[in-house]
N, C-alpha and C positions, 0 to 999 in steps of 0.2 A: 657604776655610780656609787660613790662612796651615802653612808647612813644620812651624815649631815645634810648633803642636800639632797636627799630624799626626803626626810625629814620636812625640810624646806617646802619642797613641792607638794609633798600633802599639805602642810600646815596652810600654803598659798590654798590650794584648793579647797580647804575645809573655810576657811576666811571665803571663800567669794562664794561659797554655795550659800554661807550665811548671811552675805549681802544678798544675794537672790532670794532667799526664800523670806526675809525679814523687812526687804526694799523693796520684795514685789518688782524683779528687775527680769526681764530675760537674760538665761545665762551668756547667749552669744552679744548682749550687749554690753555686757561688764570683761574689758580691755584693762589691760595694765595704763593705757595712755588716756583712759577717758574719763571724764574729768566729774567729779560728784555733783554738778551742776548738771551735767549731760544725761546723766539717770534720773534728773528729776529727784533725787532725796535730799527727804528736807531735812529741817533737825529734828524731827522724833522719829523718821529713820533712822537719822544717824543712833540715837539713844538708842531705838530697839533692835538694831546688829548691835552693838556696845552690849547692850544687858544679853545676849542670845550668847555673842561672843563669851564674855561671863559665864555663863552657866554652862558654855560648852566645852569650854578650858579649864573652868573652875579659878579664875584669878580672877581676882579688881583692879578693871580697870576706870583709873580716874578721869572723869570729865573733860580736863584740861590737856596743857600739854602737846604733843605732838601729832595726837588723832585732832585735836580742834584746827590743826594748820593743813591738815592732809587736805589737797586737790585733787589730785586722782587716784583711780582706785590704786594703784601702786602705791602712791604715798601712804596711804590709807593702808592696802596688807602689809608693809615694809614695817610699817610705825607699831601695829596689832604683832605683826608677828617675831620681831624683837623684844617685846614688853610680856609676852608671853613665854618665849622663852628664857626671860631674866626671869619671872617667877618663878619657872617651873625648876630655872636648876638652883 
């Protein structure tokens, strides 16, 4: 497996440990196909993964955008973990 999508796969699994531990989720409930309604997180979850994700990456991420359209957690790491890595390089 090439870096990048290693890379990838941590970054996905550093995102969803930080929805778990910030949304109060169990880890085997949080699925690529299921859907932020289905976890139960509200919007000051949503903000407190956002500010965790933040301090854990070390980038700003803005309120708006593509994390406010995100439905399921996929949409949600996909959208975090592009915008993450445009800052980082």
């Amino acid at each position: 497996m090439d870096s990048v999508a290693n890379d990838k796969a941590k970054l996905f699994d550093d995102i969803v440990d930080v929805i778990c531990k910030e949304g109060m989720v169990e880890r085997d409930r949080v699925k690529p196909d299921a859907t932020i309604e289905s976890l139960d997180l509200k919007s000051i979850d949503i903000v407190m993964i956002l500010t965790a994700i933040e301090e854990k990456f070390d980038v700003y991420i803005p309120m708006d955008g593509s994390f406010q359209e995100a439905k399921t957690v996929q949409d949600l790491v996909e959208a975090l973990a592009a915008h993450i890595q445009k800052e980082k390089s």
